[in-house]
C-alpha positions as CSV (number, residue, x, y, z in Angstrom):
1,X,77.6,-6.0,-108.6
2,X,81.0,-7.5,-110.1
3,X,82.7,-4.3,-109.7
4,X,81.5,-3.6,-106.1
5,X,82.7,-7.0,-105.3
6,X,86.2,-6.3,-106.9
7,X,86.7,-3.5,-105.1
8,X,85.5,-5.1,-101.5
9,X,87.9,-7.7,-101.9
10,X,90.8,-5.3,-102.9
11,X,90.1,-3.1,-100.4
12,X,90.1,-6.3,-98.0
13,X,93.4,-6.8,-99.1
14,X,94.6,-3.5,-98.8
15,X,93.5,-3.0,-95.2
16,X,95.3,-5.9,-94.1
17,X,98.2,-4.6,-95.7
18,X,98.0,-1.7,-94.4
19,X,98.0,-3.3,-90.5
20,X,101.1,-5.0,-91.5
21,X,102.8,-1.9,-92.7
22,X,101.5,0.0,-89.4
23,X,102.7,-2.5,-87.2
24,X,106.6,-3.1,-89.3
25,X,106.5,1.0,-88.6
26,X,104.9,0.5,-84.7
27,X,108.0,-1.8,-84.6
28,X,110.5,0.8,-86.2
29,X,109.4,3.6,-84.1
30,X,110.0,2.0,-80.9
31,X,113.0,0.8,-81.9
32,X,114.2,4.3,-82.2
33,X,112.7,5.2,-79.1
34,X,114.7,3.1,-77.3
35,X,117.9,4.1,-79.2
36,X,117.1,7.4,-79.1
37,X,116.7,7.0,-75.0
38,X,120.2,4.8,-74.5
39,X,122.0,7.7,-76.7
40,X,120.9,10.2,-74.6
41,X,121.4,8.3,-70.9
42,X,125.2,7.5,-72.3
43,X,125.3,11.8,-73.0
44,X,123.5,12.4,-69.7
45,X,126.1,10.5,-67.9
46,X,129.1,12.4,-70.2
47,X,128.0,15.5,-69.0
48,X,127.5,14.5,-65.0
49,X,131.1,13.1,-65.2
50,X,132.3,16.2,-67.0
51,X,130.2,19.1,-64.8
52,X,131.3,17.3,-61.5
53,X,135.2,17.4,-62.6
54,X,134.9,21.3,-64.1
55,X,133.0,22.1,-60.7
56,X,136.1,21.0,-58.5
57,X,138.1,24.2,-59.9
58,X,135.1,26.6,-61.3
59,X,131.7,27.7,-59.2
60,X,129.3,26.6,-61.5
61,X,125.5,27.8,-60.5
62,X,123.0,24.8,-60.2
63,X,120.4,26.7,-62.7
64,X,123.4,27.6,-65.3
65,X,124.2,23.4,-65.1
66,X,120.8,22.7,-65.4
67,X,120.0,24.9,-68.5
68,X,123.2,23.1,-70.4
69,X,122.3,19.4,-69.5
70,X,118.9,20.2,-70.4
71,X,119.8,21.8,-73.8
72,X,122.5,19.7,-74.5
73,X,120.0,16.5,-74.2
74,X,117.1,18.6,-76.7
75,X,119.9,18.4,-78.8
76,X,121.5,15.0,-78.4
77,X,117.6,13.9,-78.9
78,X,116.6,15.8,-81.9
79,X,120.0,14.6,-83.8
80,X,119.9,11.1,-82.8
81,X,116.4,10.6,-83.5
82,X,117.0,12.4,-87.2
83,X,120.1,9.8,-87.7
84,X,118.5,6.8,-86.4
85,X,115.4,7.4,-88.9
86,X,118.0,8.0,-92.2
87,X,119.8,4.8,-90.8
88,X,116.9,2.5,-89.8
């Protein structure tokens, strides 16, 4: 009986430490998100700038473009998100 009610009150305790951990993390993960998402609008709008500018002297096709902004911004993501969880 004594040791049943030791371990209901520790796991008790554990349990509600565990929601406060999950939630700190819940609070860290969106937080990255929305790094993660301004990094990648701020290189979205670097490579607009820069395709429109190389397109005045070079024919550039629409699906070649597309294929670099798309792979360039897998990229930007995937690095950012890896730096912002070393650094957060």
């Amino acid at each position: 009986m004594l040791y049943s009610t030791i371990s209901y009150i520790t796991s008790r305790k554990n349990k509600s430490l565990e929601k406060e951990l999950s939630k700190e993390y819940d609070e860290r993960d969106a937080l990255i998100d929305g790094k993660v998402a301004r990094f990648s609008l701020h290189i979205l709008m670097c490579e607009i700038f820069i395709l429109m500018f190389i397109t005045n002297f070079v024919v550039i096709p629409t699906n070649t473009a597309l294929f670099v902004v798309l792979v360039s911004l897998m990229i930007s993501q995937i690095g950012s998100r890896k730096y912002y969880n070393l650094v957060l």
